[in-house]
Residue, then its C-alpha position, 0 to 999 in steps of 0.5 A: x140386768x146387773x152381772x155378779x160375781x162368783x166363786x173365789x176373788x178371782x173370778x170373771x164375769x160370765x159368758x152372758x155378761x161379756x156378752x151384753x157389754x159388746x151388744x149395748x156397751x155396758x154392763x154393772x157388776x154387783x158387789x165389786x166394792x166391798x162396804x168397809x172399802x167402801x166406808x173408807x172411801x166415804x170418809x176420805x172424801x168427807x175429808x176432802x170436802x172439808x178441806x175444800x172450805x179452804x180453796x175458792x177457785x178450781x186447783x189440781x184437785x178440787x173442780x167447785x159447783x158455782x155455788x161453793x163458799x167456805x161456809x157451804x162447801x160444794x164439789x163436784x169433782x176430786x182430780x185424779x183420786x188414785x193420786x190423792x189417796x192411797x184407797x183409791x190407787x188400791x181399789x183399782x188394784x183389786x184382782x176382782x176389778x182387774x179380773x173384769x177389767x181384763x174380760x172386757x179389754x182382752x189379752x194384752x193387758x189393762x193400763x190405766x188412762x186416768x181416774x176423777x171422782x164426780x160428786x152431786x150434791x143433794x138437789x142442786x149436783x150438775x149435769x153432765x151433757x150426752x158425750x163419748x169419751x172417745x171424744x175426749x181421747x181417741x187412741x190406736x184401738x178403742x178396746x177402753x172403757x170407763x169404771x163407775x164405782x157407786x159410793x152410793x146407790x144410783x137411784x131415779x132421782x140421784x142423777x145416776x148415769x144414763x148409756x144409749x145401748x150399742x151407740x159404742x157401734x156407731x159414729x164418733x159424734x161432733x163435740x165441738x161448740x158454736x164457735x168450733x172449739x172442742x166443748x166436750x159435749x154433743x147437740x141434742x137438736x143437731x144429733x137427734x138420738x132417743x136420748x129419753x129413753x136411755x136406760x139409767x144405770x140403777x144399782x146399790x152402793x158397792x156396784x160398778x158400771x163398765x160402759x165402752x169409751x164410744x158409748x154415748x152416755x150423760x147424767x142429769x142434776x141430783x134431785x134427791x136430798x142425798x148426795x150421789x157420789x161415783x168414782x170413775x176410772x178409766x182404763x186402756x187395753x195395753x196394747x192402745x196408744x192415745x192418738x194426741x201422744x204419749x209425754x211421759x214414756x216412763x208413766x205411760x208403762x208405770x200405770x201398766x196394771x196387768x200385762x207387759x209394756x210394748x212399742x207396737x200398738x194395736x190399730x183398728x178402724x174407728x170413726x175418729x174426731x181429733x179433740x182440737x182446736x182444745x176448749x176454751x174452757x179447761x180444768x174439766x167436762x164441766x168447764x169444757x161443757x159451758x160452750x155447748x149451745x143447745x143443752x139437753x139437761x136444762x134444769x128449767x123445762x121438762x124432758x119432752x121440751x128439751x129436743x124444741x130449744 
């Protein structure tokens, strides 16, 4: 059941809300994005995409399906968004989002950790392999969670995401590959979660997603003939420091968006698996994800195979 605002634009998530989102570790808010935002976001992206035609291999902006060509341009990710367009750095400004954002987070404050936006194609747009981002960036606290903003609608065919309820209370799982590096994604055989039963994320254009940074949760291929296009923003409590370090204090404070900087972190105690030795793959999940052995969202078998390979 998606949550929706009332009331002014300041208006916060209510207590049934709030409280959905500690029992599963999500919850999608309706109506977060308004549709001329919403237009606008579509039409930079059109952009980008076109300007794609230009580039042949991953750069700090565009991370391309094996499939792209000049002529057929296919991406299926924008690189930090919020620094490539301004619509997309006002958008996660907005006091209704920040409203959320501060329910869910708590009182110290909101930062943002970082922001891509992941692009499936019609019929052939990538998966993405079971993981938890905590895996990826496990801080002193884990009151952090990431936002999907549905440029289109999330349907059953469209590769919409999909979050196990309340796994955010569980163990941090091993997302290293055969050959021990850190590949960004778990093995379905060796972590035996009810992974065909996990809930997809359904809602209209203009929704957003919140799920917990412990939430286990993927995507599989588009297998629409329409494209799925989700922004994604995540977001730390103020008072979160990333474990790994911090290389840049200055904008570390300077993506502060609610709240004041401080020099005490909070601490809590999480199941921690430090992501290193780092993959072998970089540039994204998509990379890092090639090493996995044993992959659920094989695009060959059907879902009750999967689990047997």
């Amino acid at each position: 059941m998606a949550a929706r605002l009332t009331g002014n634009c300041m208006a916060d998530i209510d207590a049934d809300a709030l409280a959905r989102y500690r029992r599963d570790g999500f919850i999608v808010v309706q109506g977060l994005l308004d549709d001329v935002t919403r237009q606008r976001m579509k039409q930079v992206l059109a952009e980008l995409i076109e300007r794609s035609r230009g580039v042949s291999q991953h750069d700090d902006t565009f991370d391309l399906e094996p499939s792209h060509s000049a002529q057929r341009p296919r991406v299926r990710r924008i690189k930090m968004p919020h620094r490539v367009h301004p619509v997309f750095a006002e958008f996660m400004r907005s006091p209704r989002l920040l409203a959320v954002l501060s329910a869910l987070l708590g009182p110290s404050g909101v930062r943002l950790h970082s922001s891509k936006l992941n692009l499936k194609a019609p019929e052939i747009g990538s998966p993405v392999e079971w993981h938890q981002d905590w895996a990826f960036y496990p801080h002193t606290n884990d009151d952090i969670l990431a936002v999907g903003v549905l440029l289109d609608a999330a349907t059953p065919e469209n590769g919409p995401l999909m979050v196990l309820p309340g796994t955010h209370r569980g163990p941090t799982f091993d997302h290293h590959g055969p050959d021990g590096r850190f590949c960004g994604a778990m093995d379905p055989m060796r972590d035996r979660l009810d992974y065909d039963n996990a809930p997809p994320l359904l809602a209209p254009a203009g929704s957003c997603s919140f799920h917990h940074v412990r939430a286990v949760h993927g995507s599989a291929q588009n297998r629409s003939n329409q494209s799925r296009n989700l922004l994604l923003y995540e977001f730390t409590a103020a008072d979160a420091f990333p474990l790994l370090g911090i290389p840049d204090w200055d904008d570390f404070n300077a993506r502060l968006l609610v709240g004041s900087s401080t020099v005490v972190p909070r601490t809590v105690d999480c199941p921690i698996r430090v992501p290193l030795p780092p993959a072998k793959n970089q540039g994204s999940i998509y990379e890092n994800q090639t090493a996995l052995g044993r992959r659920y969202f094989d695009q060959t078998i059907a879902p009750a195979q999967r689990l047997q390979n």
